[in-house]
C-alpha positions as CSV (number, residue, x, y, z in Angstrom):
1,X,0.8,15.2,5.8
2,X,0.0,14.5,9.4
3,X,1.1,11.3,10.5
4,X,-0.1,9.4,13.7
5,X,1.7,5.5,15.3
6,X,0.8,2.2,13.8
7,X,-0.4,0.6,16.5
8,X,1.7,-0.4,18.8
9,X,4.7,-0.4,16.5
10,X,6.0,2.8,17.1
11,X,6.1,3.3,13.6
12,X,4.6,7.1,12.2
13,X,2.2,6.7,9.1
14,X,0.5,9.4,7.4
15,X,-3.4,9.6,8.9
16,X,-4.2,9.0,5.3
17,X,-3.9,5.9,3.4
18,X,-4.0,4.4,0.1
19,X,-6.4,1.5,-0.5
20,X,-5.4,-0.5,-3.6
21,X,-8.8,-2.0,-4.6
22,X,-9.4,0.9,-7.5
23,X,-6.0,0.1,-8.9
24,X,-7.6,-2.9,-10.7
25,X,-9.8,-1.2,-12.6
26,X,-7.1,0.6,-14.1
27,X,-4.3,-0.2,-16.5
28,X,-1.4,-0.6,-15.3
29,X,0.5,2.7,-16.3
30,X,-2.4,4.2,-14.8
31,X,-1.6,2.4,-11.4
32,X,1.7,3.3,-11.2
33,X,0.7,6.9,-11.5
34,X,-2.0,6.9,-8.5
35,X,0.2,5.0,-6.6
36,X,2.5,8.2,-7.9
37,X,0.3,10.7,-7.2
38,X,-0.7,9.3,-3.3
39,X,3.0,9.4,-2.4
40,X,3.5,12.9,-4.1
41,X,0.9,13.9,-2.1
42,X,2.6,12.8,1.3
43,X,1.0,9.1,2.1
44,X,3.0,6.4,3.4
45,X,0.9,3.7,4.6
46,X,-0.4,1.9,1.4
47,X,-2.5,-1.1,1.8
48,X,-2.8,-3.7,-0.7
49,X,-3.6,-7.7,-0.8
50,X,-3.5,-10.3,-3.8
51,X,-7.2,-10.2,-4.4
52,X,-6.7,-6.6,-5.3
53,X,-5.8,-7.7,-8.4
54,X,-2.6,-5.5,-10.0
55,X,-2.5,-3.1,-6.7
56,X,0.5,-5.0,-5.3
57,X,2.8,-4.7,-8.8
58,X,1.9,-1.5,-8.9
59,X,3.2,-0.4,-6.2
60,X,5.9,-3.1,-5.9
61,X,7.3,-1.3,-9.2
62,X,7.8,1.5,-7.3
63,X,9.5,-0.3,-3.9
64,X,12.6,0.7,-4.3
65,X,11.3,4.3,-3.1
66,X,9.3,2.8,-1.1
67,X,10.9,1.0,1.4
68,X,13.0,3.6,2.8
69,X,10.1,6.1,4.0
70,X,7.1,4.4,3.0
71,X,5.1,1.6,5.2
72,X,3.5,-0.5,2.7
73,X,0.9,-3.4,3.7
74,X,-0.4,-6.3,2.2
75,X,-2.9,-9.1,3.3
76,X,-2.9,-12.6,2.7
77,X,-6.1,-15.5,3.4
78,X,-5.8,-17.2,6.5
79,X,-6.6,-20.7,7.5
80,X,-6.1,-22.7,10.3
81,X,-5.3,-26.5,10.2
82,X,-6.5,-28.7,11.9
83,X,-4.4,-32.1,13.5
């Protein structure tokens, strides 16, 4: 898999990512196993958020392999307050 920098990071991700939106219309086993398949296949920059519904403990099951060669990415609302 060819792999280009994040930003500005200095970090190397594979040019192809894995979105996490289609994991909620899946069960979860079946989750697991496209989140499988995408790092079988050589992608490690996975992109998930909590509105994604299961996306993030599907591939949170799998962190522990993960976190070593992987880049995952998740999203959370922001706000600003004011005061």
């Amino acid at each position: 898999m060819e792999t280009i920098r994040f930003g500005r990071t200095g970090l190397a991700v594979s040019r192809i990512a894995f979105g996490g939106i289609p994991i909620q219309r899946l069960t979860r086993a079946e989750g697991i196993g496209l989140v499988r398949a995408a790092l079988g296949a050589g992608v490690t920059f996975l992109d998930t958020a909590h509105g994604y519904g299961q996306s993030e403990e599907c591939i949170g099951v799998l962190a522990a392999a993960l976190w070593s060669a992987r880049f995952p990415r998740s999203r959370a609302e922001s706000f600003r307050v004011r005061g």
